[in-house]
N, CA and C of each residue as an Amber inpcrd file, in Angstrom:
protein
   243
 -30.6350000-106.9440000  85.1190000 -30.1990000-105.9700000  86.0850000
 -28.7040000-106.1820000  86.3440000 -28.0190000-105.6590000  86.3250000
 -26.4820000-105.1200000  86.8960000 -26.4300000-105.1730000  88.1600000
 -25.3070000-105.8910000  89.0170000 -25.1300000-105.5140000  90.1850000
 -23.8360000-105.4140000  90.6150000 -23.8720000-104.3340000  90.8500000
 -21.7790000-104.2510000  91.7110000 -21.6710000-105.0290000  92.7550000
 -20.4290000-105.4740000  93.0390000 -19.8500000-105.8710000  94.3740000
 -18.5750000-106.3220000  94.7800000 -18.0140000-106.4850000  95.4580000
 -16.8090000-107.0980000  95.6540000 -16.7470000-108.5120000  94.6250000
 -15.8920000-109.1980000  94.7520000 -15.7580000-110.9190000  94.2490000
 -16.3920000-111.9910000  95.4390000 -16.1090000-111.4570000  96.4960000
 -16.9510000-112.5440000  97.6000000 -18.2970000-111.9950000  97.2460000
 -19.0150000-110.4740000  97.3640000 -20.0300000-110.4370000  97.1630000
 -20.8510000-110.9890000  95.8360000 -20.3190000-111.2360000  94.8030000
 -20.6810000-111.6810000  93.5460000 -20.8060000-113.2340000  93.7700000
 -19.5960000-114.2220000  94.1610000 -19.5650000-115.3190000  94.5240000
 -21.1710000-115.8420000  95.4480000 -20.6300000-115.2740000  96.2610000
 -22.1690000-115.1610000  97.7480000 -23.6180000-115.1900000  96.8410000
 -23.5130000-114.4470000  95.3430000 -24.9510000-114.4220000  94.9890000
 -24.9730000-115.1320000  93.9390000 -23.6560000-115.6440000  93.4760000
 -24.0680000-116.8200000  92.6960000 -24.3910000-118.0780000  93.1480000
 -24.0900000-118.4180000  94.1030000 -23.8960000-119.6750000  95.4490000
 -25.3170000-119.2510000  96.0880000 -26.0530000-118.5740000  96.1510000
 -27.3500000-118.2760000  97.0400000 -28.5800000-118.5680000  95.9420000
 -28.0680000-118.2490000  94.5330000 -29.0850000-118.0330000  93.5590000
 -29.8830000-116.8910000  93.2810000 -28.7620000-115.7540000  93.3070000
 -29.5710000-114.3620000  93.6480000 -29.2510000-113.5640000  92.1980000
 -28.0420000-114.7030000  91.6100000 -27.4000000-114.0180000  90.3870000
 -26.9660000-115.1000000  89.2870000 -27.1370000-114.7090000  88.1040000
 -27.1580000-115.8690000  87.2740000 -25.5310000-116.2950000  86.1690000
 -24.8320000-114.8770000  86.5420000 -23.5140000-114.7040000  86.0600000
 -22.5990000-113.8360000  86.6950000 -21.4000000-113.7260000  86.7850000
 -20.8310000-113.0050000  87.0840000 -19.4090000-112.7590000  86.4020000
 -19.3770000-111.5350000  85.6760000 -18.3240000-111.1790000  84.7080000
 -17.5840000-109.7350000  85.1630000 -16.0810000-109.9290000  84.7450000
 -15.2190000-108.8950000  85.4230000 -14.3010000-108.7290000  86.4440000
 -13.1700000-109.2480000  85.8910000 -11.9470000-108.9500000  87.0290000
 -11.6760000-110.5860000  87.7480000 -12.4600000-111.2820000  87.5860000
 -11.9450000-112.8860000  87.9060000 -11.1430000-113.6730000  86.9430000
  -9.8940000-113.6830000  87.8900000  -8.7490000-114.5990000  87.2720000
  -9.0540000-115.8660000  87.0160000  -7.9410000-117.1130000  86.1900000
  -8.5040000-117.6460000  85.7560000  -8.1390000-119.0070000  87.3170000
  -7.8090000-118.4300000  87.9170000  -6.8610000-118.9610000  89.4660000
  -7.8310000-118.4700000  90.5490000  -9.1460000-117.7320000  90.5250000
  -9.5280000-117.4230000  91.4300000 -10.0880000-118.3580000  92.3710000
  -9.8600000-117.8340000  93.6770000 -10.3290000-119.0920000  94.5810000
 -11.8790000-119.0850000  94.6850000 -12.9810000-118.5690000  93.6570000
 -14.3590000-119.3330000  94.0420000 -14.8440000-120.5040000  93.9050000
 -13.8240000-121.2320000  93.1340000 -14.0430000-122.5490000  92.3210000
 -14.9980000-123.3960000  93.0860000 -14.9300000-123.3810000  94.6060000
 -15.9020000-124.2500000  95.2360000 -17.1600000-123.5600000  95.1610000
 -17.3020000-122.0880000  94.7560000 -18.8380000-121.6490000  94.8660000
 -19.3670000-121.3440000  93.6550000 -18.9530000-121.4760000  92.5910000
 -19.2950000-121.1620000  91.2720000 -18.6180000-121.9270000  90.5180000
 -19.1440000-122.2360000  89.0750000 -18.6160000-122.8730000  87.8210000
 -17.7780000-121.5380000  87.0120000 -16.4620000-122.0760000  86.2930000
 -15.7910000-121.1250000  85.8860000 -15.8190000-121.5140000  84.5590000
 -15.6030000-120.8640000  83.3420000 -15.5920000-120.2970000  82.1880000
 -13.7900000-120.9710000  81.5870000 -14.2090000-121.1790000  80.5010000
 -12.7390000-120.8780000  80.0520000 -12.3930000-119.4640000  80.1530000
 -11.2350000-119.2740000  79.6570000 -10.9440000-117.7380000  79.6390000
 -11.2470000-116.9990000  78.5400000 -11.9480000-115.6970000  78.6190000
 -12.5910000-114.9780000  77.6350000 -11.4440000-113.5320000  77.1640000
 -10.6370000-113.7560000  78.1110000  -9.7990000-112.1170000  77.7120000
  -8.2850000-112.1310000  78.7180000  -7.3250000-111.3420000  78.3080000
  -6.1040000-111.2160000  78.8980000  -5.8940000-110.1010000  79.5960000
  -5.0860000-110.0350000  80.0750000  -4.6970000-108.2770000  81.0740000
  -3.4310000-108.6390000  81.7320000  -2.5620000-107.4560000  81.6920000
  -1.5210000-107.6950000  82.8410000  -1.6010000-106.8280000  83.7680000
  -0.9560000-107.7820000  84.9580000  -0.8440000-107.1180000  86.1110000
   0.4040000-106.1230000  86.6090000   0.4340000-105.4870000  87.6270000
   1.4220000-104.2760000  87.5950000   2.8400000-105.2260000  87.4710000
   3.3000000-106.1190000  87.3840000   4.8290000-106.8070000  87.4620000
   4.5440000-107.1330000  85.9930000   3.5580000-107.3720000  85.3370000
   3.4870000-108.4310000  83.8370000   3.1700000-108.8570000  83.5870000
   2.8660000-109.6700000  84.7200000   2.5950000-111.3680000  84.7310000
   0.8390000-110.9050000  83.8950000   0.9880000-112.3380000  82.9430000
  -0.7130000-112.2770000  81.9610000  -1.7870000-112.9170000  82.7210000
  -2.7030000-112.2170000  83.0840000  -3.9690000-112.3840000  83.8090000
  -4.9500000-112.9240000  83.1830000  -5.4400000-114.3510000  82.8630000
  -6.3320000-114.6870000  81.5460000  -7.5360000-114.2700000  83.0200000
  -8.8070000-113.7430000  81.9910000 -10.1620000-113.7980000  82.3980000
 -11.3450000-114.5660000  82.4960000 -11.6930000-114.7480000  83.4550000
 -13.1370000-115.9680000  83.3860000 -14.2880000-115.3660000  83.6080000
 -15.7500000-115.9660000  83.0810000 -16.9190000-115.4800000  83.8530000
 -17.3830000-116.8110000  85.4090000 -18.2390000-116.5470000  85.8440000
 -18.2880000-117.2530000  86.9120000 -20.0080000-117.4970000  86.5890000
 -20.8030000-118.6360000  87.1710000 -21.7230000-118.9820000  87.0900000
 -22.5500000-119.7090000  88.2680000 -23.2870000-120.3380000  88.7510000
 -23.7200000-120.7900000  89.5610000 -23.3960000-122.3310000  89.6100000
 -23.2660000-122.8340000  90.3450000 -22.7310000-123.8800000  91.1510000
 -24.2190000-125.0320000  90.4210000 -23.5020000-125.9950000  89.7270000
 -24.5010000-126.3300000  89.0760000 -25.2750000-126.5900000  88.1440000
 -24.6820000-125.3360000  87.7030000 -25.4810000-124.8320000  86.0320000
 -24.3980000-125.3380000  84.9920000 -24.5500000-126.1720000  84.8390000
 -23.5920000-127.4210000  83.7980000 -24.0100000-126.8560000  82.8640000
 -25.2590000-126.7850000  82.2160000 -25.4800000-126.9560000  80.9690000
 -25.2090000-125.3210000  80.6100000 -25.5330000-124.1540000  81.2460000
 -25.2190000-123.0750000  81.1130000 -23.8270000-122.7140000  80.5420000
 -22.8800000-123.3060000  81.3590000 -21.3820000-123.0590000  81.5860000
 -20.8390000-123.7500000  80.3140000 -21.5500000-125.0540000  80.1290000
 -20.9810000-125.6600000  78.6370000 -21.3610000-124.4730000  77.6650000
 -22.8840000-124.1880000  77.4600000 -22.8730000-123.0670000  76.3840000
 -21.9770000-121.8440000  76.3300000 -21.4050000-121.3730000  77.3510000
 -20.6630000-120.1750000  77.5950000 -19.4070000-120.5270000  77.3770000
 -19.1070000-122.2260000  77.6600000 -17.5810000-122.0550000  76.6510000
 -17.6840000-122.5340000  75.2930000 -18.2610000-123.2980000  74.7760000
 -18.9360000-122.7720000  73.4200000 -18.8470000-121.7550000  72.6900000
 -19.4020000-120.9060000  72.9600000 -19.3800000-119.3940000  72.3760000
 -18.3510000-118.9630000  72.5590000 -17.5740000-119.0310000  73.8940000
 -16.0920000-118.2350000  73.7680000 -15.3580000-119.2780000  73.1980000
 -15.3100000-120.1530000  72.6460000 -14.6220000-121.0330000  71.8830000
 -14.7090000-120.9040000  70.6890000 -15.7780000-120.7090000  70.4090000
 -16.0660000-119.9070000  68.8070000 -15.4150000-118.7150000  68.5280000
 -15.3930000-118.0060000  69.6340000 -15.1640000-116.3290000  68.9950000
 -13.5420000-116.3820000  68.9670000 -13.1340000-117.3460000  69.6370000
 -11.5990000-117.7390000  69.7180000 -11.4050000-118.2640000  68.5410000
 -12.0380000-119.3770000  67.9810000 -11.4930000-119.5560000  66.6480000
 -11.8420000-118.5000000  65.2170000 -12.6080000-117.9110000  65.4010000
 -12.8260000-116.5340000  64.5150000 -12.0510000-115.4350000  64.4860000
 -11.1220000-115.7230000  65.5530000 -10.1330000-114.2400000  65.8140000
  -8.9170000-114.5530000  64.8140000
């Protein structure tokens, strides 16, 4: 299932256990770090001045072994590019 929300609201349901990932629009600087496990960065973007925005997914607080597999895979697809 898909769920929209703000970044606190996404954070809030990864930290509650209501959500098992959260992908889209989190920098690689975002301040959830105390409520979720972060990702290496999966993608770039700039912001309206320039400045390069690397991308993370976010995960639940916890989920070690999850978060290792997820940089794994984006570590792979990084060296395939």
């Amino acid at each position: 299932m898909w769920v929209l929300g703000s970044e606190r609201e996404l954070a809030d349901g990864l930290e509650h256990g209501e959500l098992d990932i959260a992908i889209g629009g989190f920098a690689d600087d975002t301040p959830w770090v105390s409520q979720a496990g972060v990702t290496r960065p999966y993608g770039e973007s700039l912001d309206k001045h320039g400045k390069t925005i690397k991308h993370v997914m976010l995960v639940p607080p916890g989920e070690n072994s999850f978060l290792l597999k997820l940089d794994s895979f984006l570590l792979t697809l990084k060296e395939s590019q």
